[in-house]
C-alpha positions as CSV (number, residue, x, y, z in Angstrom):
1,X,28.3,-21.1,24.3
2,X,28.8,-19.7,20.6
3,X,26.0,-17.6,19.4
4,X,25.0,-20.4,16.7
5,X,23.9,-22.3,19.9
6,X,22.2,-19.9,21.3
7,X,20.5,-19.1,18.4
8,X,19.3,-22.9,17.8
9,X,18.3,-22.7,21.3
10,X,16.2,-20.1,21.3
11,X,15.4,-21.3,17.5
12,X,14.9,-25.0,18.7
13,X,12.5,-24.2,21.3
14,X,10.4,-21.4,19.4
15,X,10.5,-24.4,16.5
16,X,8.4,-26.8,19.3
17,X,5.7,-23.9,19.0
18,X,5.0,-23.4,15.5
19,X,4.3,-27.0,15.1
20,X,2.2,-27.1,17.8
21,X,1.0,-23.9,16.0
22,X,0.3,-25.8,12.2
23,X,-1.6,-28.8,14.4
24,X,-3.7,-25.7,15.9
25,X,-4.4,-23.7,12.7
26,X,-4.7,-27.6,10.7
27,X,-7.9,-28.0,13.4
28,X,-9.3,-24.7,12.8
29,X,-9.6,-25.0,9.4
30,X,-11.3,-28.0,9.4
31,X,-13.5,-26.5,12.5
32,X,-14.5,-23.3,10.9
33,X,-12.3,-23.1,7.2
34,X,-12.6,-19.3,6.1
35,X,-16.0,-18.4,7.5
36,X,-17.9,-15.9,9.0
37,X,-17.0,-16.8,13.0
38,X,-13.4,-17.5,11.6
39,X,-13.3,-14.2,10.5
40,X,-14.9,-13.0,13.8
41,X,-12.5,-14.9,15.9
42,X,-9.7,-13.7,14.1
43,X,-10.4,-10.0,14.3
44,X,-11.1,-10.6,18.4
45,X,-7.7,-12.5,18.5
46,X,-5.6,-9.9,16.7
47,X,-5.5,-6.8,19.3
48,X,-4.3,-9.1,21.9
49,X,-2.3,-11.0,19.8
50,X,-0.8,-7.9,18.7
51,X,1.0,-7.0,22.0
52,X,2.0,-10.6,22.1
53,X,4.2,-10.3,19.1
54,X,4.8,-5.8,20.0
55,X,6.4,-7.2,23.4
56,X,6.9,-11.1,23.7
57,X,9.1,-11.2,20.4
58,X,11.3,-8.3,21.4
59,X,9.9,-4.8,21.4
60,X,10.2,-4.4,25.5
61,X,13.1,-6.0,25.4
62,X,15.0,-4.2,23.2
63,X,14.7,-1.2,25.5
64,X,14.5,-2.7,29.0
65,X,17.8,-5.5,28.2
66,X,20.2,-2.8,27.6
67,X,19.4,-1.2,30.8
68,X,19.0,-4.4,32.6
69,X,22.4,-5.6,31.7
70,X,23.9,-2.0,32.4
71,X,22.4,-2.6,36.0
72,X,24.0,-6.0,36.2
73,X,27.1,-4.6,35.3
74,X,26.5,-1.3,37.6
75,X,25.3,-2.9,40.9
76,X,25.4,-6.5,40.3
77,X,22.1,-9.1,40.6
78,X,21.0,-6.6,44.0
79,X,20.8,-3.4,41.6
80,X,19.0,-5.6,38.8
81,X,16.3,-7.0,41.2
82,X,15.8,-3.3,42.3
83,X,15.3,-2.2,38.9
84,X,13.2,-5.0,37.6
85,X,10.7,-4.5,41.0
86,X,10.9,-0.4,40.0
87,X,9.8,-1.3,36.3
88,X,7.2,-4.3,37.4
89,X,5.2,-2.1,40.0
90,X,4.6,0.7,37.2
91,X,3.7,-1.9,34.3
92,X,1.4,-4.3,36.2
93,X,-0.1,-0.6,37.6
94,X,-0.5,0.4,33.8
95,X,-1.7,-2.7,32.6
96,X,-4.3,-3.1,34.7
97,X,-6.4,0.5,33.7
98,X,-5.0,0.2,30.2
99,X,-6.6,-3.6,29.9
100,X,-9.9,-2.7,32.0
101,X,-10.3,1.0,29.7
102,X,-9.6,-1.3,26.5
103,X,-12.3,-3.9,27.8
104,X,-14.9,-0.9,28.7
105,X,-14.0,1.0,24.8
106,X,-14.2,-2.7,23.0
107,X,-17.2,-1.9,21.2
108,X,-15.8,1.5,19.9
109,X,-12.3,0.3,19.2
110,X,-14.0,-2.7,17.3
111,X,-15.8,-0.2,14.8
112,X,-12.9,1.6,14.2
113,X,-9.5,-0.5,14.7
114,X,-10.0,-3.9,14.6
115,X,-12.8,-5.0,11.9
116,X,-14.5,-1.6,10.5
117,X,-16.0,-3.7,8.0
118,X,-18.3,-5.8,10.9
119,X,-20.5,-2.6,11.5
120,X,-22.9,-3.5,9.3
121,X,-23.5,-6.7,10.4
122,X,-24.7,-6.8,13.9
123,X,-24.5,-10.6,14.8
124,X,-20.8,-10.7,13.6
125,X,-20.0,-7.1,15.4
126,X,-21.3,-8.2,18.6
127,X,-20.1,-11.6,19.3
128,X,-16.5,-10.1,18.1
129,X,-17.0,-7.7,20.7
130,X,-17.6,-10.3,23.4
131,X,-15.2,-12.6,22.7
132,X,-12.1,-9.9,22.5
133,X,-13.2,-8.8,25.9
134,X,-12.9,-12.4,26.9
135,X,-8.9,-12.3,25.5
136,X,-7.9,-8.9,26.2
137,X,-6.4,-9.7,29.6
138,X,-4.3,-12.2,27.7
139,X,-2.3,-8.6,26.6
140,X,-1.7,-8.0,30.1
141,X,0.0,-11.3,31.0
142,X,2.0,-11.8,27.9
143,X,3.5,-7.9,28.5
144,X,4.7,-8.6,32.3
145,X,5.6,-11.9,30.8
146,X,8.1,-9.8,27.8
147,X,9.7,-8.2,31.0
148,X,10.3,-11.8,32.7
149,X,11.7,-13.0,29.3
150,X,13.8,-10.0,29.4
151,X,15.6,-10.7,32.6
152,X,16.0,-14.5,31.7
153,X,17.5,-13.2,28.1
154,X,20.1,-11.1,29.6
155,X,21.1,-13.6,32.5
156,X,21.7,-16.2,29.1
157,X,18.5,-18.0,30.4
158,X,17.1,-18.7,26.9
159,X,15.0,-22.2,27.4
160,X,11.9,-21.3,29.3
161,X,11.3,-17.6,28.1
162,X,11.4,-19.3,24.5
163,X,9.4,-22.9,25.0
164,X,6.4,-20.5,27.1
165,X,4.7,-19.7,24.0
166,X,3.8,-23.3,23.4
167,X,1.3,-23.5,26.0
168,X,-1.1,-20.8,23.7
169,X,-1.0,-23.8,21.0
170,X,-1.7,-26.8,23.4
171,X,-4.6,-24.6,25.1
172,X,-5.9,-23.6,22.2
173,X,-5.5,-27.2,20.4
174,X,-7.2,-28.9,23.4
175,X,-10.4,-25.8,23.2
176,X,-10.7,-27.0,19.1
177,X,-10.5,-31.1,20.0
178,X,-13.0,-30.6,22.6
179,X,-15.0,-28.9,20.0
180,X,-14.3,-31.6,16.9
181,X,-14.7,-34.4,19.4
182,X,-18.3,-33.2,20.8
183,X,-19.7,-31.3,17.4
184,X,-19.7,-27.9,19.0
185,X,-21.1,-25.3,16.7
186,X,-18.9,-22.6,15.5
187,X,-20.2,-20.0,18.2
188,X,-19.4,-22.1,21.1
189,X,-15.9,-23.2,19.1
190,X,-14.8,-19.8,19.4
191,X,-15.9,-19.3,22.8
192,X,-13.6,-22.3,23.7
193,X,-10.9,-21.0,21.8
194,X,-11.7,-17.6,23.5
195,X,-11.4,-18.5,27.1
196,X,-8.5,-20.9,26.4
197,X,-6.6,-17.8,25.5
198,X,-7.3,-16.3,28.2
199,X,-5.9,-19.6,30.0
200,X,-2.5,-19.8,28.5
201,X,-1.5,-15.8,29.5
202,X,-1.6,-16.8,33.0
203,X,0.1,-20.3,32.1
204,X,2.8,-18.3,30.3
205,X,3.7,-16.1,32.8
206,X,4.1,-18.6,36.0
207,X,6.3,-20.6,33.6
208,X,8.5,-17.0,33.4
209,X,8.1,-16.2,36.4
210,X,9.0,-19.5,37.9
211,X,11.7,-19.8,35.5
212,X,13.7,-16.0,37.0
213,X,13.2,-17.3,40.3
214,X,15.3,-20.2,39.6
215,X,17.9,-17.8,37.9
216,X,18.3,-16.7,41.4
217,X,16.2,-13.6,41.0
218,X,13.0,-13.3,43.3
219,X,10.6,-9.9,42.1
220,X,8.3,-8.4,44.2
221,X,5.3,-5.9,44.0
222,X,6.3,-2.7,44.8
223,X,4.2,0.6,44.7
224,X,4.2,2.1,41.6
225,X,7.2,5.0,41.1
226,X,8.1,7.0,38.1
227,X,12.6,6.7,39.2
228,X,15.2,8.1,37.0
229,X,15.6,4.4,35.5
230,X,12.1,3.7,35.0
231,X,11.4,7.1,32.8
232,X,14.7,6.2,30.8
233,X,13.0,3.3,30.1
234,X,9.8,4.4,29.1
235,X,11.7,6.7,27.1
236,X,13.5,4.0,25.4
237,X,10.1,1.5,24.9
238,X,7.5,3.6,23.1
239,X,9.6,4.3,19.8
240,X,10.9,0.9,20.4
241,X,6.8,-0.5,20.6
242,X,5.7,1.0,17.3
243,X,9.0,-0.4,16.2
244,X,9.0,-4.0,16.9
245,X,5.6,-4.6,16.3
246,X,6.0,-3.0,12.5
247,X,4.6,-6.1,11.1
248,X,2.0,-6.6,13.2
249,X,0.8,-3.0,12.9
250,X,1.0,-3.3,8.9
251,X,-1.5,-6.7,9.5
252,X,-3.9,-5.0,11.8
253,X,-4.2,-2.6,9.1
254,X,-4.6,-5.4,6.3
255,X,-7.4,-7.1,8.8
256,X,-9.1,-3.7,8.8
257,X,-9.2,-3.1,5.2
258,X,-9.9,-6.8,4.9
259,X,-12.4,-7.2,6.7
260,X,-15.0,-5.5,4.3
261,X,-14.8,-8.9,2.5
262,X,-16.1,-12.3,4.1
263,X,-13.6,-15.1,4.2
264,X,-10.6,-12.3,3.8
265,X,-9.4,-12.0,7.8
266,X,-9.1,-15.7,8.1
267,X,-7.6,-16.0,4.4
268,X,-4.4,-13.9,5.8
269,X,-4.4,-15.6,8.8
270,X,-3.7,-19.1,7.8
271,X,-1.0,-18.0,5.0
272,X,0.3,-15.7,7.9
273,X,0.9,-19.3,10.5
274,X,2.7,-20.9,7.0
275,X,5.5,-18.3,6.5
276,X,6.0,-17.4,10.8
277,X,7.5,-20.7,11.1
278,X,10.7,-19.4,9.1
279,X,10.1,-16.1,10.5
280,X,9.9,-17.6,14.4
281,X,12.3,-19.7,13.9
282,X,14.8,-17.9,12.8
283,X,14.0,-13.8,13.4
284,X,13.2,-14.1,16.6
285,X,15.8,-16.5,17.6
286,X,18.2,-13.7,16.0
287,X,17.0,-10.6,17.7
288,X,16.5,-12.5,21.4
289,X,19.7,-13.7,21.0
290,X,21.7,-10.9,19.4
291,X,20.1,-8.0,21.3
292,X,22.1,-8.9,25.1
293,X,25.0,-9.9,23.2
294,X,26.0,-6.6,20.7
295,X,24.6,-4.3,23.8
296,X,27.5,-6.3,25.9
297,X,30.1,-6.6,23.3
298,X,29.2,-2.4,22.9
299,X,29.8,-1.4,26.3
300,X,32.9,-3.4,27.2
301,X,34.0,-1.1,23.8
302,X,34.5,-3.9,21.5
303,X,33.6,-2.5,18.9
304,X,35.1,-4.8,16.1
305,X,33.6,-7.6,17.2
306,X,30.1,-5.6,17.4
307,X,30.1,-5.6,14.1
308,X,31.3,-9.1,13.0
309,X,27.9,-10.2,15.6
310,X,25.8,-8.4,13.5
311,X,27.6,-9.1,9.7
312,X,27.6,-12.7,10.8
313,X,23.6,-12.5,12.0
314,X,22.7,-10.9,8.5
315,X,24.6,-13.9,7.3
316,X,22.8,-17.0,9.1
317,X,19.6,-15.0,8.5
318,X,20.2,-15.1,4.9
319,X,21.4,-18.5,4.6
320,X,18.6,-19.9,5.9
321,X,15.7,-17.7,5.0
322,X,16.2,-17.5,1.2
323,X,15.8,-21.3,0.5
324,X,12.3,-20.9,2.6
325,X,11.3,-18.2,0.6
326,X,12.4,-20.0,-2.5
327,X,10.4,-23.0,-1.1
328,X,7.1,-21.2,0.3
329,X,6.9,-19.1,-3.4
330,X,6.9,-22.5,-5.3
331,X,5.0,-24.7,-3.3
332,X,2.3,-22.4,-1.5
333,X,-0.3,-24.5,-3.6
334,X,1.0,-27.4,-2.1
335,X,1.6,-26.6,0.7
336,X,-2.1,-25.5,1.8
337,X,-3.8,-27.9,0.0
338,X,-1.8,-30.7,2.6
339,X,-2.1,-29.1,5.4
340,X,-6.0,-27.5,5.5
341,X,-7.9,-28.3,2.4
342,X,-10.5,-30.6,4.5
343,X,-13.7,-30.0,6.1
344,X,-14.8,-26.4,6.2
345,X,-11.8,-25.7,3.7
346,X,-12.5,-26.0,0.1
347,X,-10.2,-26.2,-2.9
348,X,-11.1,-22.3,-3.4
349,X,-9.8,-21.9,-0.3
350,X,-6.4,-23.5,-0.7
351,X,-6.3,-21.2,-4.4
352,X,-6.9,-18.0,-2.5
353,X,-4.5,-18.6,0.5
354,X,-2.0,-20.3,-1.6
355,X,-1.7,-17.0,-3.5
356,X,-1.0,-14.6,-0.1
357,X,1.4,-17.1,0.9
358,X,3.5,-17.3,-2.3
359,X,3.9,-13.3,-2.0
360,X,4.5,-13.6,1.4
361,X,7.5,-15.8,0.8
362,X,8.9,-12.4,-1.5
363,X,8.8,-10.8,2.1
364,X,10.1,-13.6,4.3
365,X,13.8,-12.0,3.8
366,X,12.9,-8.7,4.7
367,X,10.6,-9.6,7.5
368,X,13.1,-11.6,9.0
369,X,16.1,-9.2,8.2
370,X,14.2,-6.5,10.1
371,X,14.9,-8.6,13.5
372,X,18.7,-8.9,12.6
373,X,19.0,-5.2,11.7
374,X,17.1,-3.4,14.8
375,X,19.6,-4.8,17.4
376,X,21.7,-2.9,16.0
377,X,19.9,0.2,17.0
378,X,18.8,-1.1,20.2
379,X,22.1,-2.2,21.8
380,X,23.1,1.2,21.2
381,X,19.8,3.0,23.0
382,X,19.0,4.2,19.8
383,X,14.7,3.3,19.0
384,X,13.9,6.5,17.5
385,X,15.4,6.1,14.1
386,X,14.1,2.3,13.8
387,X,10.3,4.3,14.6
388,X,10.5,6.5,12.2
389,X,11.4,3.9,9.6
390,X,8.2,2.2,11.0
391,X,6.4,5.0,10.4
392,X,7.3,5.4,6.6
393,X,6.4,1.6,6.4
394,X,3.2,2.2,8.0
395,X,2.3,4.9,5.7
396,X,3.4,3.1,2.0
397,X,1.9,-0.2,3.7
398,X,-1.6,1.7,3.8
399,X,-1.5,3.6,0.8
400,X,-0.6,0.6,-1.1
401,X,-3.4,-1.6,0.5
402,X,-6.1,0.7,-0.1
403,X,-4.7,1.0,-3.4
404,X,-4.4,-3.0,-4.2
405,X,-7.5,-4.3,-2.4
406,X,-9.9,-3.3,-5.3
407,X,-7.7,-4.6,-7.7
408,X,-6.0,-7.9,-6.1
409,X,-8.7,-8.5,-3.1
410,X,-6.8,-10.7,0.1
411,X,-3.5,-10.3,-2.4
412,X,-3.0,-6.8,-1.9
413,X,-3.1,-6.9,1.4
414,X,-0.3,-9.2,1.0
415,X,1.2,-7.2,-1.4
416,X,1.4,-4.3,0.6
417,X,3.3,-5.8,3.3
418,X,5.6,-7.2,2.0
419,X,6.8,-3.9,0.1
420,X,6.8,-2.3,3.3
421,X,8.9,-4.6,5.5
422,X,11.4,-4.8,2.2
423,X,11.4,-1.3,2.5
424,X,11.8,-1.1,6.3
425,X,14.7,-3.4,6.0
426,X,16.6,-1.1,3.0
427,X,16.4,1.4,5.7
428,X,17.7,0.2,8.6
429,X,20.3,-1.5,6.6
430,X,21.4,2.0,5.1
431,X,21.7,4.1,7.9
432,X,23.7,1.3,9.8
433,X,26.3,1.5,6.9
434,X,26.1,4.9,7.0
435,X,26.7,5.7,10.5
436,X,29.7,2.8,10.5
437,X,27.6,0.5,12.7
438,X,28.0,-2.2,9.9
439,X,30.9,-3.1,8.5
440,X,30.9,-3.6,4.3
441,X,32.2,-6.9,3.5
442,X,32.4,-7.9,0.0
443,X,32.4,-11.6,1.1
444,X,28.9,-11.0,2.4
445,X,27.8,-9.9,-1.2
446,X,29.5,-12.4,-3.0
447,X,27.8,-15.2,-0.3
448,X,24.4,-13.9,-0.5
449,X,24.4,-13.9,-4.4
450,X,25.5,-17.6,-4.6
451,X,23.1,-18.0,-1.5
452,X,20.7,-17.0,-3.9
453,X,21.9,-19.0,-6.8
454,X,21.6,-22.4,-4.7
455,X,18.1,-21.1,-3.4
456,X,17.0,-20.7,-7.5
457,X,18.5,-24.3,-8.4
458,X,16.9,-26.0,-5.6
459,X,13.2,-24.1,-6.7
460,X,13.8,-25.4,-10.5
461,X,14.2,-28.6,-8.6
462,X,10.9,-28.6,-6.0
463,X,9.3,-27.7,-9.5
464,X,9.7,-30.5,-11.4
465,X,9.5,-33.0,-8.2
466,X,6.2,-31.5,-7.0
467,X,4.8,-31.8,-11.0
468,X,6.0,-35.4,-11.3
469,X,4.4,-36.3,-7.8
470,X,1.3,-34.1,-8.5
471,X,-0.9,-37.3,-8.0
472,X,0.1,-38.1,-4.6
473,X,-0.2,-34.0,-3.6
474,X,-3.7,-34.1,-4.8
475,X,-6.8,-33.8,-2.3
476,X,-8.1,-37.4,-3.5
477,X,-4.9,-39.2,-1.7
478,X,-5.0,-40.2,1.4
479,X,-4.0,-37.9,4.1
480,X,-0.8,-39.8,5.0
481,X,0.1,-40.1,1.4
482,X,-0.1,-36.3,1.3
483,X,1.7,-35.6,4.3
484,X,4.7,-38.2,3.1
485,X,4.8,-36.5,-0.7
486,X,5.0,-33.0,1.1
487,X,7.8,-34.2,3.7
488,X,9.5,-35.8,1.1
489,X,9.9,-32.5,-1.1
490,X,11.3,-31.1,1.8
491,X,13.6,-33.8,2.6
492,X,15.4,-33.7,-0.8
493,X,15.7,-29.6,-1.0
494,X,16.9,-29.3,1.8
495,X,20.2,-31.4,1.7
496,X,20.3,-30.2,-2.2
497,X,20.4,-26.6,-1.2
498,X,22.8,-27.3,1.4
499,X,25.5,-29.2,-0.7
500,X,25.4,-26.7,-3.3
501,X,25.4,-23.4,-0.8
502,X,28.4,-25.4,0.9
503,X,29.7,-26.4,-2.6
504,X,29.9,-22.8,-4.3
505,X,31.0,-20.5,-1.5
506,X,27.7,-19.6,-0.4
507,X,28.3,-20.9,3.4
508,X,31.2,-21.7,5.4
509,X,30.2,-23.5,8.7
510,X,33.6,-23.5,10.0
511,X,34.0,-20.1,9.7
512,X,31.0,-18.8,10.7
513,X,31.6,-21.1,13.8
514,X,35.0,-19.8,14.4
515,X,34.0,-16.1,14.3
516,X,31.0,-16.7,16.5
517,X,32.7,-18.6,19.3
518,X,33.0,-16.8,22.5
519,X,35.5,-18.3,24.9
520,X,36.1,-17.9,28.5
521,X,39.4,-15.5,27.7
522,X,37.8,-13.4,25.1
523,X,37.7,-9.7,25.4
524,X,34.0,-9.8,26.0
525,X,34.0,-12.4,28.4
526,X,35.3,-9.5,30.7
527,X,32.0,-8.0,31.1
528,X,29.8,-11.0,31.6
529,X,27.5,-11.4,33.8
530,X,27.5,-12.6,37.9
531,X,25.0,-15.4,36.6
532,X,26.4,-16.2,33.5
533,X,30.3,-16.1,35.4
534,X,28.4,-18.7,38.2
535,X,27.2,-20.6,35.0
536,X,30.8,-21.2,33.7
């Protein structure tokens, strides 16, 4: 399978869940729009939510796929099912006093991590309080379920550890009907959405779970022991923690700054669903996908075609995340006025969350580039230098929020993270360069400027479309009207870009197919997998 498969895949399947994600987010606006249990839900839903994205998007597996696919490799499926038992009995053991310490500390870590700004307001403090200890389990089961996804990864079992997140979206869009349906006020809304959480981390990790066993891998619970392998991977995952979860760490900072201004928490959050679709679909897709393959293609000491995995990965990134920027910065108004200005969500709304999203589409590239780039790193049991990257991001993202929230409000939260994941991104890009990890191609250049090129004529276009058709993108059409008038934008850019990316240079599917291919007498082919050899 060439890596453009597996990346639409993995894409494809991630796809199915940020639609089901827009349906969830469409229903909680109308629910609650940008108010005060909104904001409170929000802040409760972010800590857990935060692991979610720290592991389940590639954090714990960039340090425990190299290792698993060196035990593969070593000792064959046996040694692998050893080591995946070692590493389950000490994180389920860890888990379980980490989640019941965080439960027992919620009140504490509430005040001075998650929503500062809620202290002063005792109602709001306290039911953000009970509701997060309703979801914090929900950190425990989507971390065991990272380590299941893992092992499915590396055994080229993409499907089920990427379709699993889905079942947050359907739980959660099932707690918000009941609520719409019945006239549940916003208290007892949230509860629903709380506990259906809760719900969809167990659902999550039996799909996993069920989903290694059919791989031909069958874990069990062993006691708890700190072996060679399990410290080297401990080792490996804390840099590699603060790491992957650089974005989310940068918003759980935003949320705490934010959260000193009603309506500000949930403001971010619905810009932040618009621009993860691009970011889902296609950064995640990349790092899950490239991660297994460079740290094979690396230890069989191919080292050549290393490094045309990752030019060509910086590539598809690029090609298809500078027309959604391009897209997202010109029609954020648009955009948020179809798909949540009703109900609780006023036209002031759409103004104020159309404006984070437009400067969240300057980011998109960076943010998404950061997935492509850290592989890199990770195949080659390298997560210190990505973390302290993180940690310069970390430090200009504060500053600058702090700095920008007088002055800009919910927008310099934005702001401030997207300078720091651009920033993040020059970095890793650099030091890759510089160490000889990437390869300079001056046909990359020249394809990302007339990438860029294509992206700016098809904007000029959506411009002038979205002005002419203003009327039937306006809150006073019907909803179908608006929905058609949005879809049709898209519709035409997209071909548009295309043709003229394909016309000027920018892209070359044949080629990109050509280098990606991986057949069965390829040098890498010689240190596949047992599964992935039974597969063929």
């Amino acid at each position: 399978m060439s890596l453009v498969k597996k990346f639409m895949t993995v894409g494809g399947a991630t796809l199915g869940s940020r639609i089901f994600g827009f349906a969830r987010e469409t229903l909680m606006a109308a629910a609650l729009g940008t108010g005060p249990v909104a904001d409170v839900f929000y802040a409760a839903f972010r800590f857990p939510n935060l692991f979610r994205r720290l592991f389940a998007e590639g954090a714990f597996n960039a340090a425990f796929v190299p290792l698993f696919a060196k035990e593969i490799e070593a000792n064959g499926i046996d040694g692998a099912k050893r080591f995946s038992e070692e590493v389950f009995g000490v994180l389920f053991s860890v888990l379980l006093i980490l989640t019941i310490g965080m439960q027992l500390s919620m009140p504490l870590l509430v005040q001075w991590i998650i929503a500062p700004g809620f202290a002063n307001d005792p109602e709001k403090f306290d039911l953000t309080v009970r509701l997060a200890i309703v979801m914090c389990p929900y950190l425990m089961c989507m971390s065991l379920t990272a380590m299941l996804s893992g092992m499915l990864n590396s055994l080229h079992h993409f499907f089920a550890a990427a379709i699993a997140p889905v079942f947050l979206n359907i739980l959660m869009i099932g707690a918000l009907g009941w609520a719409l349906w019945t006239g549940a006020d916003p208290a007892a809304t949230a509860w629903a959405l709380s506990w259906s959480v809760l719900g969809a981390g167990l659902l999550q990790m039996a799909v996993v779970y069920i989903g290694v066993r059919n791989a031909g891998i069958r874990i069990g619970f062993k006691r708890p022991r700190f072996t060679p392998n399990v410290k080297r991977l401990l080792v490996l995952a804390v840099p590699a923690a603060i790491t992957g979860g650089i974005t989310q760490i940068n918003q759980l900072i935003g949320q705490a700054i934010a959260s000193t201004k009603e309506g500000a928490i949930s403001a971010l959050q619905y810009a932040d669903r618009i621009y993860q679709l691009p970011l889902g679909v296609v950064g995640v897709a990349v790092a899950v996908v490239l991660l297994p393959e460079l740290a094979r293609a690396l230890k069989g000491g191919h080292m050549k075609e290393a490094g045309n995995l990752q030019n060509r990965s910086i590539e598809f990134v690029l090609f298809l995340t500078l027309p959604a920027a391009a897209a997202i910065w010109v029609l954020s108004d648009e955009i948020i006025r179809v798909l949540y200005e009703r109900g609780a969500f006023s036209e002031q709304n759409t103004a104020v969350v159309a404006s984070i999203l437009a400067i969240y589409g300057i980011g998109l590239p960076g943010f998404v580039l950061i997935k492509a780039l850290q592989p890199g790193y990770y195949a080659r049991e390298d997560t210190k230098t990505p973390m302290r990257f993180t940690m310069v991001s970390v430090a200009l993202n504060t500053g600058l929020a702090i700095t920008l929230f007088p002055i800009f409000e919910e927008s310099g939260i934005a702001m401030a993270e997207a300078a720091a994941g651009w920033t993040n991104t020059i970095l890793l890009f650099s030091v890759l360069l510089w160490r000889g990890h990437l390869i300079f191609e001056w046909s990359l250049v020249t394809r990302t400027l007339r990438l860029m090129i294509a992206s700016a004529i098809m904007a000029g276009l959506l411009v002038y479309l979205s002005d002419r058709w203003a009327d039937w993108l306006s809150p006073s059409s019907p909803l179908f009207e608006q929905l058609l008038a949005l879809g049709g934008l898209i519709a035409i850019a997209m071909p548009v870009y295309f043709g003229i990316a394909f016309l000027i240079g920018g892209a070359d599917w044949r080629l990109v197919l050509r280098s990606l291919k991986r057949r069965k007498k390829t040098a890498d082919e010689a240190v596949v997998s047992p599964a992935e050899q039974d597969q063929q």
